[in-house]
N, CA, C and O atoms as a GROMACS GRO file, in nm:
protein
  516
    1UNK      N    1   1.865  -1.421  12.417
    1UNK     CA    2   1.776  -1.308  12.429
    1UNK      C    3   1.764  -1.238  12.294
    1UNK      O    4   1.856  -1.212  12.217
    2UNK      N    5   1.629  -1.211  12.280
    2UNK     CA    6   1.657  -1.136  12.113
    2UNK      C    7   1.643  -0.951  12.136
    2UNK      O    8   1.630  -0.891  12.242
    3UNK      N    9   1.649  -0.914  12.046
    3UNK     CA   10   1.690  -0.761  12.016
    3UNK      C   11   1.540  -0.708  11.999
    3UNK      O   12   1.474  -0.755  11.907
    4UNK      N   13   1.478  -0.603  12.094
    4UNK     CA   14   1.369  -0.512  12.031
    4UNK      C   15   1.401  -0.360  12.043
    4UNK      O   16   1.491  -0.295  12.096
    5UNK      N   17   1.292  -0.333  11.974
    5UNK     CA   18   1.305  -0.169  11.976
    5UNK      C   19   1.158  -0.119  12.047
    5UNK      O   20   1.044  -0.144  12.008
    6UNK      N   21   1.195  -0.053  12.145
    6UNK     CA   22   1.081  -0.052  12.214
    6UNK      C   23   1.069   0.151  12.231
    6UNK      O   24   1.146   0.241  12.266
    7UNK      N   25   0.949   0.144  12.189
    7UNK     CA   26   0.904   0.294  12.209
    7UNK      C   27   0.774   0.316  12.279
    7UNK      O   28   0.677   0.242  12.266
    8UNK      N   29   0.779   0.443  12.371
    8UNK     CA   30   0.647   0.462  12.430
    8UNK      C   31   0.691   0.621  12.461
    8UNK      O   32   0.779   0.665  12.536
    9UNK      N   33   0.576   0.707  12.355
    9UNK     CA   34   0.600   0.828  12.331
    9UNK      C   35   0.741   0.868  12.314
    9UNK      O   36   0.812   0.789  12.252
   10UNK      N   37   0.793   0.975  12.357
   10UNK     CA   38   0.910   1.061  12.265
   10UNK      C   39   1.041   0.936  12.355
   10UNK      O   40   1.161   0.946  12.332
   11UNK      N   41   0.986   0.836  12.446
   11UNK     CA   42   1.069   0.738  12.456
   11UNK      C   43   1.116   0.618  12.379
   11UNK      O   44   1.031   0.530  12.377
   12UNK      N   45   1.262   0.581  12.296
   12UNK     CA   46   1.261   0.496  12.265
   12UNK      C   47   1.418   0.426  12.270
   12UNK      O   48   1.524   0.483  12.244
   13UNK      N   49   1.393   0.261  12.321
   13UNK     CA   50   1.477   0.211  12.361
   13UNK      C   51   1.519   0.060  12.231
   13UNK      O   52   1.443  -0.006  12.160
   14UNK      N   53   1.687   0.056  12.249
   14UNK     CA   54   1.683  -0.085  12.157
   14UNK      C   55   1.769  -0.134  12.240
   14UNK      O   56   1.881  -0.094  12.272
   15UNK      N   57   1.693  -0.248  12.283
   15UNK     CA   58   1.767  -0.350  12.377
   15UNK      C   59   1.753  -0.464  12.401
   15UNK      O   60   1.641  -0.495  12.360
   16UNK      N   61   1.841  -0.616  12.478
   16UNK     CA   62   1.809  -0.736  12.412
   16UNK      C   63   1.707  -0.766  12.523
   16UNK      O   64   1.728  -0.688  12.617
   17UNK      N   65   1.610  -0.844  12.547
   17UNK     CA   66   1.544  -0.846  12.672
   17UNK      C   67   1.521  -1.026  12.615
   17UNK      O   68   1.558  -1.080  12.510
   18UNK      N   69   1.429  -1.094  12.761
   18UNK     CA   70   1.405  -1.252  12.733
   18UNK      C   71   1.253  -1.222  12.674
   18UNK      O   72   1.198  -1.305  12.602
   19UNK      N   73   1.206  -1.130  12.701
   19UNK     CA   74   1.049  -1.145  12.638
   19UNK      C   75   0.947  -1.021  12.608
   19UNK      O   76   0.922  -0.975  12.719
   20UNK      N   77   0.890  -0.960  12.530
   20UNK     CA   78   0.820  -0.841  12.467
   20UNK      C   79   0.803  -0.772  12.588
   20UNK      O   80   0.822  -0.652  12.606
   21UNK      N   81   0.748  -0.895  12.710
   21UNK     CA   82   0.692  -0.770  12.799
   21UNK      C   83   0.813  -0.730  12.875
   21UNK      O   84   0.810  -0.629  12.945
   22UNK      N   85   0.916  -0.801  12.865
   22UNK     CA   86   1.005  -0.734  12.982
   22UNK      C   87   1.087  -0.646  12.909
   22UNK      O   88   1.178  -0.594  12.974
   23UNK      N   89   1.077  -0.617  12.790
   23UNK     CA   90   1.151  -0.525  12.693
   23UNK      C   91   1.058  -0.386  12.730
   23UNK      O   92   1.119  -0.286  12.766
   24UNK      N   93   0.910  -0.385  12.721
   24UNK     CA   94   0.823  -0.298  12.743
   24UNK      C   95   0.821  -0.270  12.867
   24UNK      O   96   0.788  -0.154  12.894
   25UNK      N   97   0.854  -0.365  12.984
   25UNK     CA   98   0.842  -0.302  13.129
   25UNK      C   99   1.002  -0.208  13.116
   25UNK      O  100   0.977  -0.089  13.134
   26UNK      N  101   1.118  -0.226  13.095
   26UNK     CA  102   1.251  -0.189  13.092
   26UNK      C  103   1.230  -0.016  13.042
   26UNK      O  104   1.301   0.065  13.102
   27UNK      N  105   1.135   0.035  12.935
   27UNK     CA  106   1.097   0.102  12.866
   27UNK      C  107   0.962   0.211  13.011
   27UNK      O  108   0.964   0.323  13.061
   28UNK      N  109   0.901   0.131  13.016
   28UNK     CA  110   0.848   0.205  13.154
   28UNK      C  111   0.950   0.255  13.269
   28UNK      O  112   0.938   0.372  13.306
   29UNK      N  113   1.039   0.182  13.322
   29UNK     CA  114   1.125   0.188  13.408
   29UNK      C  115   1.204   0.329  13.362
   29UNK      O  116   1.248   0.412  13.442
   30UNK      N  117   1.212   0.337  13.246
   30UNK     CA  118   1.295   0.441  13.194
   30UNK      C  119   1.196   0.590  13.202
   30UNK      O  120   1.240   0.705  13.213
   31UNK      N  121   1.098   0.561  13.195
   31UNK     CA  122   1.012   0.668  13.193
   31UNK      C  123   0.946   0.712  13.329
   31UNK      O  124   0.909   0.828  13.350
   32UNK      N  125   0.932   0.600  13.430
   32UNK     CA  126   0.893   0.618  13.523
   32UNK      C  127   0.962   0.644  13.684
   32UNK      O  128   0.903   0.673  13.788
   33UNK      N  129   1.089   0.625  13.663
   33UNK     CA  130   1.208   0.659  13.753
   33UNK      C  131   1.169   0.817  13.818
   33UNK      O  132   1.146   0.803  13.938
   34UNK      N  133   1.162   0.892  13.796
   34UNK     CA  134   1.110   1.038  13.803
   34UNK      C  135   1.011   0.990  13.937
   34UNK      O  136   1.016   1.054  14.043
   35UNK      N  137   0.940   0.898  13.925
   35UNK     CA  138   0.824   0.917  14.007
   35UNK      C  139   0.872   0.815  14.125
   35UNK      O  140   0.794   0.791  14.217
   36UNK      N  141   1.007   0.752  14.121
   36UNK     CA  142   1.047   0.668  14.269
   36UNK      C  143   0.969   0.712  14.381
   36UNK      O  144   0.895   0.632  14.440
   37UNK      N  145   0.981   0.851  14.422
   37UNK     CA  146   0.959   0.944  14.545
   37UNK      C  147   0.872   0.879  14.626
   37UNK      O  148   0.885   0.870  14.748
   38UNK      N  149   0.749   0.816  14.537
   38UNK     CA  150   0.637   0.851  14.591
   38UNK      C  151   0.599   0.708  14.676
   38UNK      O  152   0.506   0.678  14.750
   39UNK      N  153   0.750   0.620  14.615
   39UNK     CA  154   0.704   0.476  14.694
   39UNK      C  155   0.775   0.508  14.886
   39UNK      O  156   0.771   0.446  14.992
   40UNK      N  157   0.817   0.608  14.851
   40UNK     CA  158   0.916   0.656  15.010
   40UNK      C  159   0.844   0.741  15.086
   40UNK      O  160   0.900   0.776  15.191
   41UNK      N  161   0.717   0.793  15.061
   41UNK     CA  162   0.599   0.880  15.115
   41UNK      C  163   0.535   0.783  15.185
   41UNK      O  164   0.473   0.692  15.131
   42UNK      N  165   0.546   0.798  15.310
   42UNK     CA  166   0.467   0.701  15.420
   42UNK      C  167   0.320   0.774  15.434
   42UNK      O  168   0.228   0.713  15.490
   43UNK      N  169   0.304   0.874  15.394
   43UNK     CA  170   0.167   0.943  15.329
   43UNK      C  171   0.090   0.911  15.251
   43UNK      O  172  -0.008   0.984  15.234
   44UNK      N  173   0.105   0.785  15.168
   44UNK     CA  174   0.074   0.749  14.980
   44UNK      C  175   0.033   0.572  15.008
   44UNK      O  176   0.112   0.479  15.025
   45UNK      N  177  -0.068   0.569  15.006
   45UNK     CA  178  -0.116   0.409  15.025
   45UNK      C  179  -0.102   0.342  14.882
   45UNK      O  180  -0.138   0.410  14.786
   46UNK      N  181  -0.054   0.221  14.862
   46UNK     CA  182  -0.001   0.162  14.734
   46UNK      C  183  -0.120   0.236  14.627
   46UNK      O  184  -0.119   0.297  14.520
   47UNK      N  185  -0.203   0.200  14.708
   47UNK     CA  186  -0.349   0.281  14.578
   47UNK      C  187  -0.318   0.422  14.536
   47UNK      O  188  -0.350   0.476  14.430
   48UNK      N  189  -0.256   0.467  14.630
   48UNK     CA  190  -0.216   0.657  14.549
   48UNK      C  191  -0.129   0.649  14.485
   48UNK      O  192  -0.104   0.739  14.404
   49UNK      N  193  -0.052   0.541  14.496
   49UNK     CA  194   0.132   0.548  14.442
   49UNK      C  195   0.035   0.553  14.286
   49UNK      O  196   0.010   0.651  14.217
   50UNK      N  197  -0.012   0.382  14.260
   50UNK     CA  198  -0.068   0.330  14.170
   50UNK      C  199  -0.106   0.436  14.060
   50UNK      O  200  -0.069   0.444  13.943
   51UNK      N  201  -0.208   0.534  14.149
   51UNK     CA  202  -0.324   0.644  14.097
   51UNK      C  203  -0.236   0.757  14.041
   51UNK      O  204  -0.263   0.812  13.935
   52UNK      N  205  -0.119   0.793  14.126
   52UNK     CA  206  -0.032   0.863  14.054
   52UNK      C  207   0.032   0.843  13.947
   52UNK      O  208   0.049   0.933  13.865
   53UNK      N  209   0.080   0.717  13.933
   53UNK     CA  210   0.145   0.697  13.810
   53UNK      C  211   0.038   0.661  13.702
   53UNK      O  212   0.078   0.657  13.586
   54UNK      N  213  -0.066   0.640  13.720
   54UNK     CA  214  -0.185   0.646  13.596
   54UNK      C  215  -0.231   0.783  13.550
   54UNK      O  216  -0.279   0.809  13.440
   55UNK      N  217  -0.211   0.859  13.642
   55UNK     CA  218  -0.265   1.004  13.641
   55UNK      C  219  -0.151   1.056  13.527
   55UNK      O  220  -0.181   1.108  13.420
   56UNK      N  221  -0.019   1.029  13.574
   56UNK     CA  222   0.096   1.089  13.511
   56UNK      C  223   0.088   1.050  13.333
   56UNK      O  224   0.112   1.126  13.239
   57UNK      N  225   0.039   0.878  13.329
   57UNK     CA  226   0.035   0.811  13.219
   57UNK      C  227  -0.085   0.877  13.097
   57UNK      O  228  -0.072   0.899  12.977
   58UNK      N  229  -0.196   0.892  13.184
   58UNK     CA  230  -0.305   0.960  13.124
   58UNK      C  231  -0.258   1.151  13.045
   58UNK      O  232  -0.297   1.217  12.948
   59UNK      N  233  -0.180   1.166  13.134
   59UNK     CA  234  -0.133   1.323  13.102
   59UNK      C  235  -0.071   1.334  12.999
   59UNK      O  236  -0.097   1.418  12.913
   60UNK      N  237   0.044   1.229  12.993
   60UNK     CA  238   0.162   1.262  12.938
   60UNK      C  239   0.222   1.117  12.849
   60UNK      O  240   0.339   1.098  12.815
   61UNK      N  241   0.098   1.020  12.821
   61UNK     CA  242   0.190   0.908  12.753
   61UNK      C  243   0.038   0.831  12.676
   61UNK      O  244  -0.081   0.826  12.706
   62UNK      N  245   0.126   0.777  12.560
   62UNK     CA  246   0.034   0.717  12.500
   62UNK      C  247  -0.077   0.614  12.589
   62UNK      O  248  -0.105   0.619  12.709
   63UNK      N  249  -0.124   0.524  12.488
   63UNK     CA  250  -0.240   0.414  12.586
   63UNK      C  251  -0.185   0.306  12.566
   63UNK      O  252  -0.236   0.204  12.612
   64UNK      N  253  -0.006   0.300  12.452
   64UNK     CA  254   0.037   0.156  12.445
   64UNK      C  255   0.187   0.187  12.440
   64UNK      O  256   0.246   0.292  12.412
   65UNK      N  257   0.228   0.075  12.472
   65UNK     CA  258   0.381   0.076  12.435
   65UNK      C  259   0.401  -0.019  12.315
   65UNK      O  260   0.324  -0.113  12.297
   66UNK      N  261   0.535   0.013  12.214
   66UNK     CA  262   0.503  -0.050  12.056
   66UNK      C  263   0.656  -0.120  12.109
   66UNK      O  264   0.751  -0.066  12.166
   67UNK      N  265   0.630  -0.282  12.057
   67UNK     CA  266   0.743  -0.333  12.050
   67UNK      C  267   0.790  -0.406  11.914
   67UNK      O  268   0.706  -0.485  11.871
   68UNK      N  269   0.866  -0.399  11.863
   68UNK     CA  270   0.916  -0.472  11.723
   68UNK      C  271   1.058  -0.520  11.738
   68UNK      O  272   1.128  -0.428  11.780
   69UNK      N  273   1.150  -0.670  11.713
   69UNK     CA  274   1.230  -0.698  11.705
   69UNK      C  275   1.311  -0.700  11.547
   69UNK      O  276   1.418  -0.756  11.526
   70UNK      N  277   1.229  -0.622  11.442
   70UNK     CA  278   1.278  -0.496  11.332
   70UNK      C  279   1.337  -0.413  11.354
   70UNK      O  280   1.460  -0.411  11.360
   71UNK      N  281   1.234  -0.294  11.378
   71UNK     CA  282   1.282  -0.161  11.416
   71UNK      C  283   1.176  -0.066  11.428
   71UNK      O  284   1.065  -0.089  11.379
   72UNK      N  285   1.204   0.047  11.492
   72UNK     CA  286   1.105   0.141  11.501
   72UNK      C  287   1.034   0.156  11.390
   72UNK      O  288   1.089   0.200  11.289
   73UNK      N  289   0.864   0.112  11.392
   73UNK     CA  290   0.757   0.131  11.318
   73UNK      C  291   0.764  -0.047  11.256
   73UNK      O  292   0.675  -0.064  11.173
   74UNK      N  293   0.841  -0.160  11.278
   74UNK     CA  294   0.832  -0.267  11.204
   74UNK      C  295   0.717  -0.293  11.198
   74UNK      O  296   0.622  -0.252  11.264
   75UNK      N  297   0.728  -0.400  11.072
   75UNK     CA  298   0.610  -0.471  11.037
   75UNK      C  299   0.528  -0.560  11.150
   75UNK      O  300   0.408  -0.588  11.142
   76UNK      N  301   0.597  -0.590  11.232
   76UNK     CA  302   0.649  -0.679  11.316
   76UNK      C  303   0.559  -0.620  11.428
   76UNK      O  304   0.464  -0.692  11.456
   77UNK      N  305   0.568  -0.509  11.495
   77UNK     CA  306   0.540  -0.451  11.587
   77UNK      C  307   0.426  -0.503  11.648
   77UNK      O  308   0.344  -0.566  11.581
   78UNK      N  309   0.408  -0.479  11.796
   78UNK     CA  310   0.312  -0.487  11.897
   78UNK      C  311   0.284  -0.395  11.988
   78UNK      O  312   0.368  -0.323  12.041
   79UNK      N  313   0.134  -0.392  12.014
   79UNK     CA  314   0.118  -0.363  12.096
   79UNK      C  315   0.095  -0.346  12.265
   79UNK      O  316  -0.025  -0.334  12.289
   80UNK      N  317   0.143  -0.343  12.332
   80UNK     CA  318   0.123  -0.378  12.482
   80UNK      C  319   0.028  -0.197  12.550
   80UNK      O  320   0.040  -0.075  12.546
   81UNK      N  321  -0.057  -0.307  12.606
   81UNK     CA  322  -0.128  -0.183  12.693
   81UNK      C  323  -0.092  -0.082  12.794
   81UNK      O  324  -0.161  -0.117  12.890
   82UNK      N  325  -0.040   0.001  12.823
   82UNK     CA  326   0.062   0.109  12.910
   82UNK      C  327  -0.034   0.062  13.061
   82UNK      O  328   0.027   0.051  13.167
   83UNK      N  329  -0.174   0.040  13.055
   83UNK     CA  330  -0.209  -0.006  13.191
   83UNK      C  331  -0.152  -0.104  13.310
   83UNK      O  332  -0.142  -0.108  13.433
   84UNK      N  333  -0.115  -0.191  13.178
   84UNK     CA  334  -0.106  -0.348  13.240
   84UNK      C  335   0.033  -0.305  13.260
   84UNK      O  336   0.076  -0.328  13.373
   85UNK      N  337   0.125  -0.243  13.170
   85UNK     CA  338   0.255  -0.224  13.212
   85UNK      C  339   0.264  -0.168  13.331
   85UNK      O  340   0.310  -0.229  13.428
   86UNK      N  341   0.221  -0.045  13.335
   86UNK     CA  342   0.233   0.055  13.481
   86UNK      C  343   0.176  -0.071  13.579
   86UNK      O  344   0.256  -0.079  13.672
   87UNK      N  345   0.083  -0.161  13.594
   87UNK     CA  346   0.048  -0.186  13.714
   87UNK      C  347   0.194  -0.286  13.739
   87UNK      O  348   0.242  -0.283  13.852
   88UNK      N  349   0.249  -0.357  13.653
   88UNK     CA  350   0.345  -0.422  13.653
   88UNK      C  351   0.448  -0.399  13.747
   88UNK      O  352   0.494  -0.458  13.845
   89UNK      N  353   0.486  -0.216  13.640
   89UNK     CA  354   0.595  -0.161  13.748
   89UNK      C  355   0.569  -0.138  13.870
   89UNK      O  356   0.635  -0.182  13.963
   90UNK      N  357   0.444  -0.046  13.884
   90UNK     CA  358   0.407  -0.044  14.058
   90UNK      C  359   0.444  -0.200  14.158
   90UNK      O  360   0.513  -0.213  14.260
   91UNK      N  361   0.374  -0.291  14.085
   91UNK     CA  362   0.422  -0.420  14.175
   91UNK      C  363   0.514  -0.435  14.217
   91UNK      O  364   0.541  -0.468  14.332
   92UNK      N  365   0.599  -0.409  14.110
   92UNK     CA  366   0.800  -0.424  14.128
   92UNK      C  367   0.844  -0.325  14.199
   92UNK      O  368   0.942  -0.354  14.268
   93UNK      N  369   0.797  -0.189  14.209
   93UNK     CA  370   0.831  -0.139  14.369
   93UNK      C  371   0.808  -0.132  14.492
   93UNK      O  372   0.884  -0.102  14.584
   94UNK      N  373   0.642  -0.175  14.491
   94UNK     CA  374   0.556  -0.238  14.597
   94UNK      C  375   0.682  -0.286  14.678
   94UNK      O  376   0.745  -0.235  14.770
   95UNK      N  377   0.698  -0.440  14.587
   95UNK     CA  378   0.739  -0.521  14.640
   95UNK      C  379   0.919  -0.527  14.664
   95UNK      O  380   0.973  -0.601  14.746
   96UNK      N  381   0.996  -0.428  14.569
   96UNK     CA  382   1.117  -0.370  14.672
   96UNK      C  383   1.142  -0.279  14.792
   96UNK      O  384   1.246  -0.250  14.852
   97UNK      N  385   0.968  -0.228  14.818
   97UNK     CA  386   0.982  -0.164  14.901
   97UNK      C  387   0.993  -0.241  15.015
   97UNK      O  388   1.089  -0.229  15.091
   98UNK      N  389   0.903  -0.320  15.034
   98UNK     CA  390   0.884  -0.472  15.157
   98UNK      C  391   1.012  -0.526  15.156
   98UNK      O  392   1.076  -0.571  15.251
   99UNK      N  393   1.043  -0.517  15.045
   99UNK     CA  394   1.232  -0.645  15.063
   99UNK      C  395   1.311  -0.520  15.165
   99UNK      O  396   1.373  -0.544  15.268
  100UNK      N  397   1.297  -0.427  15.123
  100UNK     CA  398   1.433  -0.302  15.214
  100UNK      C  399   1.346  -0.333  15.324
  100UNK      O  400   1.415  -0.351  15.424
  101UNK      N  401   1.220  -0.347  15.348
  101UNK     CA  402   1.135  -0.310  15.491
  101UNK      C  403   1.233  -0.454  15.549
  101UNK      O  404   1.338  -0.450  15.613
  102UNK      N  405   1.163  -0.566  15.506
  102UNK     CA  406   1.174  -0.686  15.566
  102UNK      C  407   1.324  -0.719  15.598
  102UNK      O  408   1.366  -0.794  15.686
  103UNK      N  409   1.406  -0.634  15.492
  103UNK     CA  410   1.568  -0.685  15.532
  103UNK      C  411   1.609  -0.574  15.616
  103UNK      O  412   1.732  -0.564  15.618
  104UNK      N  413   1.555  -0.501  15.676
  104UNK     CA  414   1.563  -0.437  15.766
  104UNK      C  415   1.686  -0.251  15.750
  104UNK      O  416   1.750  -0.185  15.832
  105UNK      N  417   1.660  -0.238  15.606
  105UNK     CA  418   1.725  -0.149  15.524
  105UNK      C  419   1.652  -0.011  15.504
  105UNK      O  420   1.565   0.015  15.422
  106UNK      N  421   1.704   0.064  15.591
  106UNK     CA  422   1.641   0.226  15.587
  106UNK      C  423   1.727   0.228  15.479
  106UNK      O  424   1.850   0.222  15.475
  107UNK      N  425   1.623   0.239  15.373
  107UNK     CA  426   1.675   0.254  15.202
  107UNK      C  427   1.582   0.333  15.146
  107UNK      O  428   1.469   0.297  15.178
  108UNK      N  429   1.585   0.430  15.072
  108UNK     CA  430   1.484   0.492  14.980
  108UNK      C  431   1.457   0.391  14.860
  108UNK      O  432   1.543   0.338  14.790
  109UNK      N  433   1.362   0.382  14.854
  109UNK     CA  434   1.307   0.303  14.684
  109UNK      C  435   1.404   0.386  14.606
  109UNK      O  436   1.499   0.336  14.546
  110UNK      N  437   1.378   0.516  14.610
  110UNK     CA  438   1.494   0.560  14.490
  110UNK      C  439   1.661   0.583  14.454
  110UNK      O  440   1.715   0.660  14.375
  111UNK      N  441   1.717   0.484  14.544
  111UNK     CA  442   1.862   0.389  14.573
  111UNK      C  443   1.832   0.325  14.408
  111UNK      O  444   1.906   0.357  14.315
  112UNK      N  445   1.718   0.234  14.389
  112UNK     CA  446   1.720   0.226  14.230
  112UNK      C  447   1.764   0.308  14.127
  112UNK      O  448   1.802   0.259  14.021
  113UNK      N  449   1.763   0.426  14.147
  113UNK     CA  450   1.743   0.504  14.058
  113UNK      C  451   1.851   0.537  14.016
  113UNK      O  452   1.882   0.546  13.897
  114UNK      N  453   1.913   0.558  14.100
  114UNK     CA  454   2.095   0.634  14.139
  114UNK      C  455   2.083   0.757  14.205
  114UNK      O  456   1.978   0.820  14.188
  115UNK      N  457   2.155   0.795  14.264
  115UNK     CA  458   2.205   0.938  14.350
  115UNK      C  459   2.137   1.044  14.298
  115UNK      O  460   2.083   1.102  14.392
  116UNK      N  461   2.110   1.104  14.180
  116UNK     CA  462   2.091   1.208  14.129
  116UNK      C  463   1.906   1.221  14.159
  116UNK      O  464   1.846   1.328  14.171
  117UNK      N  465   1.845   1.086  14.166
  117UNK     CA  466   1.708   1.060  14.164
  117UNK      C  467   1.701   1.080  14.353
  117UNK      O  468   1.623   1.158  14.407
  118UNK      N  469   1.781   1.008  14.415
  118UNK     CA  470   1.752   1.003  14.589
  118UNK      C  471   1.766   1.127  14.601
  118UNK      O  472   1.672   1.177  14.661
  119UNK      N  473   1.886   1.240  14.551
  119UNK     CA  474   1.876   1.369  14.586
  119UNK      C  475   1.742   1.472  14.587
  119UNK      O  476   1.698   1.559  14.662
  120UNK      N  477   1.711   1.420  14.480
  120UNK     CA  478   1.614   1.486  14.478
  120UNK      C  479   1.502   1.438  14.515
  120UNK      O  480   1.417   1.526  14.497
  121UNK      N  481   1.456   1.347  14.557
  121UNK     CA  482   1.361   1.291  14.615
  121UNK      C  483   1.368   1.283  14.780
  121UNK      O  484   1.278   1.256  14.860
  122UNK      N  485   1.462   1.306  14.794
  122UNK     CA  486   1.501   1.340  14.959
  122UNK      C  487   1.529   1.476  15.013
  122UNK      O  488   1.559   1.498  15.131
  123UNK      N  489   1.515   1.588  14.895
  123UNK     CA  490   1.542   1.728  14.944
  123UNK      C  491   1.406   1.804  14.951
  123UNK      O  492   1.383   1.909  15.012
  124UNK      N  493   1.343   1.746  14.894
  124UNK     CA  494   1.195   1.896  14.897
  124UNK      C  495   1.074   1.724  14.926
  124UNK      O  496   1.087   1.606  14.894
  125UNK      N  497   0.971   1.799  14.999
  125UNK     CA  498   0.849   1.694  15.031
  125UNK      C  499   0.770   1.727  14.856
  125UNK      O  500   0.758   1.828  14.786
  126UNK      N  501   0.737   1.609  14.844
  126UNK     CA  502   0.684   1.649  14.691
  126UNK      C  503   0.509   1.629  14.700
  126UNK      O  504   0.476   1.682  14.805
  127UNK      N  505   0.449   1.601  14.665
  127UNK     CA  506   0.303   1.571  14.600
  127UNK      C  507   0.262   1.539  14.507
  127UNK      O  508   0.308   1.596  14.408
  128UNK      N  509   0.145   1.423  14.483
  128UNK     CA  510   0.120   1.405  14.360
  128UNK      C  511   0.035   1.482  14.321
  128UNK      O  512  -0.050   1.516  14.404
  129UNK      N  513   0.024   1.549  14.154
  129UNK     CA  514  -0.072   1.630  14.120
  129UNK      C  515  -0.236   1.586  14.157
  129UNK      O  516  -0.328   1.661  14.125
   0.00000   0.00000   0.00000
């Protein structure tokens, strides 16, 4: 596995990953944990989850994530589109949400997250802006 440095806004990560994009999805994951909640809202059709976390992306995050196996700002660097990432991640909870459904696991999506994320995602009903 090789070494990148992956940044997306005031986020930035150096870690070994098997491939640019899964260095850049790892980097979303980090940024997008905050928003678990909304895969546990039986209120929120995958299309709102989706719409929320684009809404959030549009507000508050660049339009790319930069990857370089240099260093922050390398010569090296790439770009990946924050779209294609976010739809990425949505998939990957989509589809842990169906695995807890199908294995028959009253689990919050945000069991990913750790304790500190289920707490709070299980104490107040939230909304997306």
């Amino acid at each position: 596995m090789a070494k990148y440095y992956v940044g997306c806004g005031q986020t930035e990560l150096v870690l070994e990953s098997e491939s640019i994009e899964s260095a850049a999805l790892a980097v979303m994951d980090r940024v997008l944990v905050p928003h678990l909640w909304i895969y546990d809202d039986p209120g929120l059709s995958d299309r709102d989850c989706l719409e929320h976390l684009m809404l959030e992306a549009l507000l508050h995050l660049p339009t790319e994530i930069l990857v370089s196996e240099i260093g922050f700002g390398g010569r090296d660097q790439i770009s990946i589109p924050l779209p294609d990432t976010i739809q990425q991640w949505h998939n990957f909870m989509v589809g842990m949400r169906e695995i807890f459904t199908e294995a028959g696991l009253e689990r919050s999506v945000a069991v990913l997250a750790g304790s500190e994320v289920i707490a709070e995602a299980t104490s107040v009903r939230r909304l997306p802006r």
